[in-house]
N, C-alpha and C positions, 0 to 999 in steps of 0.2 A: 748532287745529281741535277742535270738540266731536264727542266720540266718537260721544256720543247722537243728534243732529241731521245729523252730516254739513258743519259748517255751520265757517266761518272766521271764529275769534275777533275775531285782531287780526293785523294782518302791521306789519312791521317791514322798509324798503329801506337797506342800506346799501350804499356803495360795494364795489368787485370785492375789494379788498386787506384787509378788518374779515372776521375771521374769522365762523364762525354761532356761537360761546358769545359772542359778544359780547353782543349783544342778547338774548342768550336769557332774561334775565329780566323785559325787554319783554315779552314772549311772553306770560308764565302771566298770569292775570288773579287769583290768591291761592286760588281755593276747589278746585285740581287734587289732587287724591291719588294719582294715578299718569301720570305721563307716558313716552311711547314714542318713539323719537328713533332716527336715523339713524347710523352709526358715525362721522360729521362730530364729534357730541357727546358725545363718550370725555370721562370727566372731569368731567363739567357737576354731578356730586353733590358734587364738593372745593370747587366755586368758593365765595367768600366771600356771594353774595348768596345764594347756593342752602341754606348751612346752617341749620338750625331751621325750615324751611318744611314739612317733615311730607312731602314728597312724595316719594312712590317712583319711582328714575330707570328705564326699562327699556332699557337702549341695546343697540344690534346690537352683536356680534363686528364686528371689522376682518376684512371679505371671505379677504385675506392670510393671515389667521389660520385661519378657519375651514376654508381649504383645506388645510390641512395638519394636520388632527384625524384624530388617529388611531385606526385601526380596531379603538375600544375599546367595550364597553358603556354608560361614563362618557362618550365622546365622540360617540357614538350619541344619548345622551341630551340634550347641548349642542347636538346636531344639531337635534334636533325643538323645544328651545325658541327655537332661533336662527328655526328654518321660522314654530314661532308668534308670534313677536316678528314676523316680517317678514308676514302677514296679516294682524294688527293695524294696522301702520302701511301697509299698503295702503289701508287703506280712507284714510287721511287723505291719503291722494295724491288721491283722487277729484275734491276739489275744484278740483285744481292740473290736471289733465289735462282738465276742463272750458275754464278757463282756456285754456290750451294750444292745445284741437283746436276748440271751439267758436269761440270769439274769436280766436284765430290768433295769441297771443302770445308766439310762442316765445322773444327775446329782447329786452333793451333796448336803445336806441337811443343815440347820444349826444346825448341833450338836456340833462343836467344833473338832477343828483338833482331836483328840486323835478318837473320836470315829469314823472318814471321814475315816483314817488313818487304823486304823484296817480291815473296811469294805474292804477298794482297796486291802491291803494283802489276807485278804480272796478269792476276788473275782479271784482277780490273779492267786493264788493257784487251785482256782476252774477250773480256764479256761484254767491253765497248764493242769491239772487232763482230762480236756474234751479232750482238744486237742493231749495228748497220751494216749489215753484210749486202741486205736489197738495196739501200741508198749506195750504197757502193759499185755493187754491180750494173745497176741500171744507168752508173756516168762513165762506164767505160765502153 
């Protein structure tokens, strides 16, 4: 997702049992300098594609974890970057919950990746389409 725009880069469908650092270098498209990621993505800074790419990983604390931070100044402090790390990566839900509540897509179906696969491109497209409708109208 582009931080700037709001807008959905590239999506990547794989089956239930492919972890999410799988594809995750599918994801970036080369020019990112910081990316922000969900506790799914512990890790993603070791992986072999991910080293010498320049990019800073920001990933959440494991929930787990964080609930058991103790009532320190030091842990206070991992508090409020965990709260900022997790506003950040709010916003890049926005596209997904358009998705979601507008279009009604809450899960896939068994039809066979190809046809899962096209639906999520579609739906993407759509909910880029929604979510610059104003930047759109306002240059014609």
């Amino acid at each position: 997702m582009d931080s700037e725009r709001g807008l959905i880069n590239s999506v990547e469908t794989t089956a239930a049992n492919v972890h999410d650092l799988t594809p995750a270098s599918d994801l970036l498209h080369g020019e990112e300098t910081l990316v922000f990621a969900d506790a799914g993505y512990q890790g993603i800074e070791k992986r072999d594609e991910m080293k010498g790419r320049g990019i800073g990983f920001r990933v959440a604390m494991r929930p787990a974890k964080r609930r058991v931070l103790p009532d320190t100044p030091e842990a206070r402090l991992d508090d409020l970057v965990e709260t900022a790390k997790a506003h950040i990566r709010d916003k890049g839900e926005h596209p997904f919950r358009v998705i979601k509540q507008q279009f009604g897509f809450q899960k896939t179906r068994l039809w066979g990746m190809l046809k899962n696969r096209c639906k999520v491109n579609v739906l993407a497209a759509l909910s880029n389409l929604l979510m610059a409708r104003r930047r759109l109208l306002c240059n014609t």
